[in-house]
C-alpha positions as CSV (number, residue, x, y, z in Angstrom):
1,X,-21.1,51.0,-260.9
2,X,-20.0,47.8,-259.0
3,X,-19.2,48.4,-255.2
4,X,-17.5,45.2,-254.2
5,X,-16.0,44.4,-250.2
6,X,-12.6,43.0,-249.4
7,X,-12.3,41.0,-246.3
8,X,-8.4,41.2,-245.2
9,X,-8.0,38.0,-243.4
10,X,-5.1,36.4,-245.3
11,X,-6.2,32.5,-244.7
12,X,-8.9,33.8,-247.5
13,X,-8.9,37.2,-248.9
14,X,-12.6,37.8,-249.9
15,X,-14.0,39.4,-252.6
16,X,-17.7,40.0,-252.3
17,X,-19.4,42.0,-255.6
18,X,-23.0,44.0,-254.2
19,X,-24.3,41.2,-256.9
20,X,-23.9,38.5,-254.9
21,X,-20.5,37.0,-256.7
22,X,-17.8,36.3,-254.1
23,X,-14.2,35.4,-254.8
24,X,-11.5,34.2,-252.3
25,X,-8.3,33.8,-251.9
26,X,-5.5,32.3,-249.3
27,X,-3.0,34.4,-249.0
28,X,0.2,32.4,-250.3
29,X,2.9,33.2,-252.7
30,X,5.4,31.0,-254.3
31,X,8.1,32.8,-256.5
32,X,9.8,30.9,-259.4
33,X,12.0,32.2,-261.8
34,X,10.5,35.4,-261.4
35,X,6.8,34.0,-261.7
36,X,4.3,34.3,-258.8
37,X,1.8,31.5,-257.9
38,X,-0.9,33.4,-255.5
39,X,-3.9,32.2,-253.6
40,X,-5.2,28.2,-254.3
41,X,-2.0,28.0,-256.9
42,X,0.7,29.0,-253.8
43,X,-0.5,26.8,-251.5
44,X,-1.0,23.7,-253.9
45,X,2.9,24.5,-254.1
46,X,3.7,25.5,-250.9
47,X,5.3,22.1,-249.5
48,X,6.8,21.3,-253.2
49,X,8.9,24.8,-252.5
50,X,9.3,25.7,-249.4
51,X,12.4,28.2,-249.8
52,X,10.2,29.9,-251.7
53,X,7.1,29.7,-250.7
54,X,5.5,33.0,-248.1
55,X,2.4,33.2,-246.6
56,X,3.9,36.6,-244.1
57,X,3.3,39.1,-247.0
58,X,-0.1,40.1,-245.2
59,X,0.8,39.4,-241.3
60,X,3.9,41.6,-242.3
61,X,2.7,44.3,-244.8
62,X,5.6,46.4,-245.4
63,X,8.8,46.6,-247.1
64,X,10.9,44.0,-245.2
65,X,12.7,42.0,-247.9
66,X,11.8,38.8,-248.7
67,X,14.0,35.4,-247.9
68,X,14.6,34.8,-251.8
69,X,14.0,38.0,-253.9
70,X,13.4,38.7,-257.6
71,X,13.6,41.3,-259.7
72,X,10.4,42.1,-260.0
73,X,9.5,40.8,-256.3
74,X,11.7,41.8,-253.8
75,X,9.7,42.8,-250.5
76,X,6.6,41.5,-248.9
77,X,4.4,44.5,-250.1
78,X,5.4,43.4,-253.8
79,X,3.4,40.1,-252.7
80,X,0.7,41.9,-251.4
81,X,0.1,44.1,-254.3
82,X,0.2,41.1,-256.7
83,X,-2.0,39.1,-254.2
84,X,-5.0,41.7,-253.9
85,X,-4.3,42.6,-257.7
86,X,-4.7,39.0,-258.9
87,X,-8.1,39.1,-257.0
88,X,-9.7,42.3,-258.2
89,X,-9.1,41.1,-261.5
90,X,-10.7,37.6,-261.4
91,X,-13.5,39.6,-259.8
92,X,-13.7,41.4,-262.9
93,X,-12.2,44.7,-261.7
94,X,-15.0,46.5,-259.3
95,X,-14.9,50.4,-259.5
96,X,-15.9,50.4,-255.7
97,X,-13.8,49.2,-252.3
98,X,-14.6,48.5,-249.2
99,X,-11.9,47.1,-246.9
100,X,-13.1,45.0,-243.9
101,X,-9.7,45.0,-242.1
102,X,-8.8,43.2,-238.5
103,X,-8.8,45.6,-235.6
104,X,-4.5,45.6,-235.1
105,X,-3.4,46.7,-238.6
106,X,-1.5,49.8,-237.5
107,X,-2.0,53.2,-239.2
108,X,1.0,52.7,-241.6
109,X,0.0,49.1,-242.6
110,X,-3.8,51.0,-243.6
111,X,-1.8,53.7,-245.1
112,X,0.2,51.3,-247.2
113,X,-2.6,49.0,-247.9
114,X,-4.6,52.6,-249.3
115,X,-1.5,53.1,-251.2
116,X,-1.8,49.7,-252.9
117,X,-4.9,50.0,-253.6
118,X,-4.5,53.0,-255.1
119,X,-1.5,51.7,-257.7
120,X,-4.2,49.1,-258.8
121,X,-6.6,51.4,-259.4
122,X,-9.0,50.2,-256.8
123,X,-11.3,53.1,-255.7
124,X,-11.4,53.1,-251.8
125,X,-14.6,54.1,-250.6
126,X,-14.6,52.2,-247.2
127,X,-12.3,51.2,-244.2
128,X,-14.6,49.1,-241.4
129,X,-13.3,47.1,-238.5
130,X,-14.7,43.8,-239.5
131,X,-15.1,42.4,-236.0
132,X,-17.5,45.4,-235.7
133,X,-19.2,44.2,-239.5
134,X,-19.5,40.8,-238.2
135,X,-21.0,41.6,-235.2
136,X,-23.1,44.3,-236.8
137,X,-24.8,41.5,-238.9
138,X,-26.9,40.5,-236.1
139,X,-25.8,40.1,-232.4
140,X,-27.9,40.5,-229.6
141,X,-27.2,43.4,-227.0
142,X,-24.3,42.9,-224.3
143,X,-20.2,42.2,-224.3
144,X,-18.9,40.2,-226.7
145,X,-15.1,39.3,-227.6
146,X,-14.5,38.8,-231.6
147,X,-12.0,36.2,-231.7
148,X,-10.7,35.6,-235.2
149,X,-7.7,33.5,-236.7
150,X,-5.1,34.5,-239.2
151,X,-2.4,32.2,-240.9
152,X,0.0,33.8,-238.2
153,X,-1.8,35.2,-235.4
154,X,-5.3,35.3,-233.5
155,X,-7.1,38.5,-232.9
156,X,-9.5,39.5,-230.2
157,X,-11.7,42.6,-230.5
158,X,-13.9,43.5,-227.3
159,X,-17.1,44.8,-228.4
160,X,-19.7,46.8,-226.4
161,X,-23.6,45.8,-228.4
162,X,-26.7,48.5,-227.2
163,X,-28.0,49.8,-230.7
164,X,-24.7,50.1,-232.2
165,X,-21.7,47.7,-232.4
166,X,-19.3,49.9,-230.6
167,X,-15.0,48.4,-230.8
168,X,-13.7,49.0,-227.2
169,X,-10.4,47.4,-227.1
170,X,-8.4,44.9,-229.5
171,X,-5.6,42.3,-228.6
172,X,-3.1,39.9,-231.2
173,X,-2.5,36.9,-230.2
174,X,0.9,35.9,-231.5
175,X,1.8,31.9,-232.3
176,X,-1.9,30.6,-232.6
177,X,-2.4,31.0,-236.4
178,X,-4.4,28.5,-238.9
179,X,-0.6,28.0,-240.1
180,X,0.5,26.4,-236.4
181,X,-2.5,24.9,-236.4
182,X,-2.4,22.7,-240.0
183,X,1.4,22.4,-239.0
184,X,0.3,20.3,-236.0
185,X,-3.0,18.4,-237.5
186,X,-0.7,17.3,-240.4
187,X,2.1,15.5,-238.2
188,X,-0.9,13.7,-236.1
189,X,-2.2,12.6,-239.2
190,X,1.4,11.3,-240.7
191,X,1.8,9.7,-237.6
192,X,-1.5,7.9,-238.1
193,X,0.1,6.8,-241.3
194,X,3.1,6.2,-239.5
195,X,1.9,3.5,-237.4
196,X,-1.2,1.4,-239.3
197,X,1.4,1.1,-242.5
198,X,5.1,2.5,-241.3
199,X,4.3,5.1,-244.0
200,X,5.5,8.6,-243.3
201,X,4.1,11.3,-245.6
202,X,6.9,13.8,-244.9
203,X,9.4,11.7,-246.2
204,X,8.8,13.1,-249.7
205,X,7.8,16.5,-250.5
206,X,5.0,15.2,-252.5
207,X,3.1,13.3,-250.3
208,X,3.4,16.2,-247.9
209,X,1.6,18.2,-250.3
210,X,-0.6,16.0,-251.2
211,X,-1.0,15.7,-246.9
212,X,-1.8,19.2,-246.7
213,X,-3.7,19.6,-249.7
214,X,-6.1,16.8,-247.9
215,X,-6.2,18.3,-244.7
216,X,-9.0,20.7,-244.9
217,X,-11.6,18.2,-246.2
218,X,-10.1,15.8,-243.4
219,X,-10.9,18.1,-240.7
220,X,-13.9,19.7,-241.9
221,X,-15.2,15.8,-241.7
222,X,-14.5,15.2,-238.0
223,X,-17.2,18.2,-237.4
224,X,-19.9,15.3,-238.3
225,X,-18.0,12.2,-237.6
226,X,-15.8,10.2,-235.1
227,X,-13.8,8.6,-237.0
228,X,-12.9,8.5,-240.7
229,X,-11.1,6.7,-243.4
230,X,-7.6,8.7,-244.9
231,X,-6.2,7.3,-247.9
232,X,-3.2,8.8,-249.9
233,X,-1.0,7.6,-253.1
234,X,2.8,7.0,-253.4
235,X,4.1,5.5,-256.2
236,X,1.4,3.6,-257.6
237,X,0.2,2.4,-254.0
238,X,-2.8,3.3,-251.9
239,X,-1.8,3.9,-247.9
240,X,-4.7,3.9,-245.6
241,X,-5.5,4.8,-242.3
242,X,-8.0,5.9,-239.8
243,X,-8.2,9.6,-238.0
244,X,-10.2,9.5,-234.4
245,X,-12.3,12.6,-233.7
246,X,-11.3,13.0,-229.9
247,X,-7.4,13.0,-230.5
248,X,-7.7,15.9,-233.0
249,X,-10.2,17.5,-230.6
250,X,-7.4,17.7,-227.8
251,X,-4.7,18.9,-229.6
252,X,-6.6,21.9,-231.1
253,X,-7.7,22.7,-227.5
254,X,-4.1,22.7,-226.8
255,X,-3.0,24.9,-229.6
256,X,-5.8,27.4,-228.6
257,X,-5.2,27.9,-225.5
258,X,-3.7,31.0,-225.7
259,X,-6.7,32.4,-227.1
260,X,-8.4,31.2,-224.2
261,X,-6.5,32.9,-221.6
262,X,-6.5,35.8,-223.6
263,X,-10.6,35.9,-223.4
264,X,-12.0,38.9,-221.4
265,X,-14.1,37.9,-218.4
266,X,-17.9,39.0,-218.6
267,X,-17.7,38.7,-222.8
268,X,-19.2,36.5,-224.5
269,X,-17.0,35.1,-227.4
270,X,-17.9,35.1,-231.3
271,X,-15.5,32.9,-233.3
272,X,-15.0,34.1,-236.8
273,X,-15.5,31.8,-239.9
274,X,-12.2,30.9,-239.9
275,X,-13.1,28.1,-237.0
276,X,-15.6,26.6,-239.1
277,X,-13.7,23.8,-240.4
278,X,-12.2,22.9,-236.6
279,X,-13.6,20.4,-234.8
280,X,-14.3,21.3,-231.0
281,X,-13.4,24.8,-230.8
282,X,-17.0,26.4,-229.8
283,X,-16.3,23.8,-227.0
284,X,-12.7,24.6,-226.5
285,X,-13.8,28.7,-226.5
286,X,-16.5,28.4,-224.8
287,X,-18.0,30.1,-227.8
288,X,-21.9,30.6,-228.6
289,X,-21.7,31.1,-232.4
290,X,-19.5,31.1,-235.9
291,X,-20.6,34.2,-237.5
292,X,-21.4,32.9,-241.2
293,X,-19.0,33.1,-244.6
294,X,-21.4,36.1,-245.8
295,X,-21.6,38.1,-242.4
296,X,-19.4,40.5,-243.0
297,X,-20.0,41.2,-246.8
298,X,-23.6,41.2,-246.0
299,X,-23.2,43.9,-243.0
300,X,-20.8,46.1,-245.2
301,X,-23.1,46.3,-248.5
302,X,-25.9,46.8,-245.9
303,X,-24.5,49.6,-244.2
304,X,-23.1,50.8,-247.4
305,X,-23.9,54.4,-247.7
306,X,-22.8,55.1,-244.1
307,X,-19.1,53.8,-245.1
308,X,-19.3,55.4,-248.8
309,X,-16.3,58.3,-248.4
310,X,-13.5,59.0,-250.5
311,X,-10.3,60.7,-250.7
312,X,-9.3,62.8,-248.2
313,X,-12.7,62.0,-246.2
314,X,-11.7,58.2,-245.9
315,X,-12.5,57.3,-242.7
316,X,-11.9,54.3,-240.3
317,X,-15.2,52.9,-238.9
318,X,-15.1,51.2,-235.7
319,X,-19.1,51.2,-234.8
320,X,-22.0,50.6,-236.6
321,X,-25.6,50.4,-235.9
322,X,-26.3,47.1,-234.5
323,X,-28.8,44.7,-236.8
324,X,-31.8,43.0,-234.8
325,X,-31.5,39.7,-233.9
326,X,-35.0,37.7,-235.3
327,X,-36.9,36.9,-232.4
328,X,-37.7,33.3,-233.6
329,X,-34.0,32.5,-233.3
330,X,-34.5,30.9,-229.9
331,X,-31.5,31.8,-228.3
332,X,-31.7,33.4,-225.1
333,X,-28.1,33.7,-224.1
334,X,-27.2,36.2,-226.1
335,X,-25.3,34.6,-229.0
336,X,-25.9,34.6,-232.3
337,X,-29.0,32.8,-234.0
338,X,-27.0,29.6,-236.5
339,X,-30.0,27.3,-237.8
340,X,-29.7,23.6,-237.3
341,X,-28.9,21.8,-240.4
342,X,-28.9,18.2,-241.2
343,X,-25.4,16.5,-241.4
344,X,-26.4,13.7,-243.7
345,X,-26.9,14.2,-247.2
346,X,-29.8,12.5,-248.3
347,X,-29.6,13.2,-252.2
348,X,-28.1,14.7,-255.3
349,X,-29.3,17.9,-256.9
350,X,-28.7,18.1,-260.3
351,X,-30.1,20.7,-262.1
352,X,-34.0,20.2,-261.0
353,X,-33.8,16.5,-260.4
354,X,-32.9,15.0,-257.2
355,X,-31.1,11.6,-257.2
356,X,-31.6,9.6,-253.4
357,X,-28.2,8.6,-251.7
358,X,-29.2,6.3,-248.7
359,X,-29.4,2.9,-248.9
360,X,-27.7,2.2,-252.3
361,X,-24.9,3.0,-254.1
362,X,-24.6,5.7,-256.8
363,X,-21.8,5.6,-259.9
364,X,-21.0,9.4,-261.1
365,X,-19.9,9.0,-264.8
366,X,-17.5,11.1,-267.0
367,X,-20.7,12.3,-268.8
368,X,-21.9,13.6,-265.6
369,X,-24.8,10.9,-265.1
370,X,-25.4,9.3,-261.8
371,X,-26.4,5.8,-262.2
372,X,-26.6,2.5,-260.1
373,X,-24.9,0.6,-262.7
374,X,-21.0,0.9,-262.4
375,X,-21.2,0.0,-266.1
376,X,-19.3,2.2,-268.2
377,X,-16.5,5.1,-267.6
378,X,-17.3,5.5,-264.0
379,X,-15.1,7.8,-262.3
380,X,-16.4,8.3,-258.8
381,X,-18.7,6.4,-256.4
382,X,-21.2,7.7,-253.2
383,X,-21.6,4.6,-251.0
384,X,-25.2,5.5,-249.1
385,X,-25.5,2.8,-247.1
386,X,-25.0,4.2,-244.0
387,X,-24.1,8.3,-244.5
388,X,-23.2,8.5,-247.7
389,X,-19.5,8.6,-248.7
390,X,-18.1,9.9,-251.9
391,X,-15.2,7.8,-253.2
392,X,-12.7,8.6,-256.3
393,X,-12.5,5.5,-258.7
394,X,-10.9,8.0,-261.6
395,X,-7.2,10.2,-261.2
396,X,-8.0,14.3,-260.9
397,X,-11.5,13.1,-262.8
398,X,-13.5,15.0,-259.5
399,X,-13.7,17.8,-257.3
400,X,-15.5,18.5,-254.3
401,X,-16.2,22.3,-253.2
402,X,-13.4,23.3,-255.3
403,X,-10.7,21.1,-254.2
404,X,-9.6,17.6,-256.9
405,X,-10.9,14.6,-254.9
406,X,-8.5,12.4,-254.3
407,X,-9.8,9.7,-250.8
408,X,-12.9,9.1,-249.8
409,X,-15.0,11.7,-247.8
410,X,-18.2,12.0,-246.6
411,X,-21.0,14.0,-248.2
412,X,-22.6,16.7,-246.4
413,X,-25.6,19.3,-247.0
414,X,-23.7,22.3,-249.4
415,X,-20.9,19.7,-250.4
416,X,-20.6,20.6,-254.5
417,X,-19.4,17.7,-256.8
418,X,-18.2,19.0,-260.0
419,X,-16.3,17.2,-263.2
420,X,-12.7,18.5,-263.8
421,X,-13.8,18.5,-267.5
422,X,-16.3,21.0,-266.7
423,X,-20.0,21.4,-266.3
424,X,-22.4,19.8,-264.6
425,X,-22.3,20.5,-261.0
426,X,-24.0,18.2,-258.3
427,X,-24.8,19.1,-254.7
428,X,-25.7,17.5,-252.0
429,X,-29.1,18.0,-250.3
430,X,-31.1,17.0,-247.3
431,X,-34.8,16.5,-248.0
432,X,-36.6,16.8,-244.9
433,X,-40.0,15.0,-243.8
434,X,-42.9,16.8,-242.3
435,X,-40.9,16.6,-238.6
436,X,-37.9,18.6,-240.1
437,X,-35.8,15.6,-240.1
């Protein structure tokens, strides 16, 4: 019997299997002739179609009708049923649910979301608050707020930590959404293009896609660095311009203020995953911790057995016994224990051999060899003379943590390199000396 955990946060619906496999999955939808693109497909479309493109169907669970109907799609719970039905299948169909919802779904939306589940013959077994999960998965004892982002809203759940995770209060946030957020990171990066090469991205749908398809990789890069190179394509020609760390840093502090104000005084905030690709918003939140991808998977399958019920027993969790937090974490402010990491790769895992980065520069070939020899059908470089940087030299040839690489990036610890042909897959390490570093 396979007991799997779906996180409802519709920037990524997660799928976690109580084997390990996880599956995600943004929460967009764009309708054509009757055909839905879901998840990575909708949003690699989203800017190509914008009249019919949705990304509401979650933040609006119900049956309001949608802007541009179909027969077969017609409201926004039609999008959520296909959504969450597309996922449970490429998770290969789990027997056993456990919904990790955010603390202001209403009673009818958790009804209705039961009710889909049910018409896809997913087998509820669980309903958990998953600020209370994420907290539950190791948090030391006080007052802490649970701020989390969704494509439309933010969410903040007060939570009360003395042996158990205990929900005291929740507030939405409406207008500070991931959706706001990319909205406004995109034009200050096509006005960046804008003025080094009077080339405006949103002129052509296209190159907004292309844009916003970027964007992610862009921002997750300013974590590390101050400033990075942007390149994108138009017509045969390469466009090229530089993005500045502190800029970027400003405006999201803008755009999350509301969050800010909304914070409780006396609680300590917890950001959710969803702020791990933002540069400066620990800072901006005064936050001590981002709970990890796995937190609240790992709590549920954890506490399993306490949220097994069924049927008419089905019951909405909103405290859980609190895990310890490991003494050696040495934090003694209460937050959450995250483990330094380097933020330089320093080589190239393949398989069981290692390939060094710094100080040269590597070719990755179609074959799936790394070489220093650009001799051959190269299709991507990693420039390590200073922190490495991985560069396309071939079209849709390369992808990096899933997404087609298409300008140069730098290469962090975790960051997977894989062929668009297929197998191998390369990632990118840190070997540490006897000082850790």
């Amino acid at each position: 019997m396979t007991t799997a955990i779906i996180e409802l946060s519709d920037h990524a619906l997660r799928l976690t299997r109580n084997d390990g496999a996880d599956f995600t999955s943004p929460g967009y939808a764009v309708l054509a002739d009757d055909h839905v693109h879901l998840g990575d497909d909708g949003r690699r479309r989203s800017r190509l179609y914008p009249l019919s493109s949705y990304s509401e169907f979650w933040h609006a669970l119900g049956e309001q009708p949608l802007r541009k109907p179909t027969r077969h799609y017609r409201h926004h719970a039609d999008l959520a049923f296909a959504h969450l039905q597309r996922l449970h299948e490429q998770a290969g169909r789990p027997e056993e649910i456990i919904f990790a919802v955010p603390g202001d779904m209403t009673r009818e939306r958790l009804a209705l979301l039961l009710g889909l589940a049910d018409a896809g013959r997913m087998r509820a077994i669980g309903l958990v608050d998953m600020a209370v999960a994420a907290a539950a998965h190791g948090s030391a004892p006080g007052l802490h707020a649970f701020v989390d982002l969704h494509l439309h809203r933010g969410v903040i759940t007060q939570l009360r930590i003395d042996g158990e995770v205990v929900r005291e209060t929740v507030c939405s946030v409406p207008g500070v959404g991931l959706e706001r957020i990319r909205d406004a990171c995109a034009h200050a990066v096509a006005e960046a293009f804008v003025g080094s090469e009077r080339f405006d991205p949103f002129a052509e749908a296209a190159t907004e896609q292309a844009l916003y398809d970027h964007l992610e990789v862009w921002l997750e890069a300013l974590l590390t660095h101050e400033s990075i190179a942007l390149e994108l394509e138009f017509r045969g020609r390469i466009y090229q311009t530089r993005l500045e760390r502190e800029p970027i840093t400003r405006l999201l502090r803008s755009l999350l203020a509301p969050l800010q104000t909304a914070l409780p005084a006396n609680y300590t905030p917890i950001l959710s995953h969803a702020f791990a690709g933002l540069p400066g918003t620990l800072e901006a939140l005064g936050a001590g911790a981002i709970v990890t991808a796995t937190a609240i998977a790992g709590s549920c399958l954890a506490h399993q057995n306490r949220l097994r019920r069924s049927g008419e027993g089905l019951a909405y969790l909103t405290r859980l016994p609190a895990a310890a937090v490991p003494e050696a974490s040495g934090n003694t402010d209460g937050t959450p224990c995250a483990v330094s990491v380097p933020q330089r790769a320093t080589h190239l895992l393949a398989g069981a051999i290692a390939t060094p980065l710094v100080g040269r520069t590597s070719y990755l070939h179609r074959s799936g060899q790394v070489t220093s020899s650009r001799d051959g059908d190269v299709i991507a470089a990693i420039d390590g003379r200073d922190a490495p940087q991985l560069r396309p030299l071939a079209e849709n040839a390369v992808l990096c943590n899933g997404r087609m690489l298409a300008t140069t990036m730098p290469l962090t610890p975790g960051d997977r390199i894989s062929l668009a042909a297929g197998t191998p897959e390369f990632i990118a390490i840190a070997v540490l000396n006897e000082h850790g570093a």
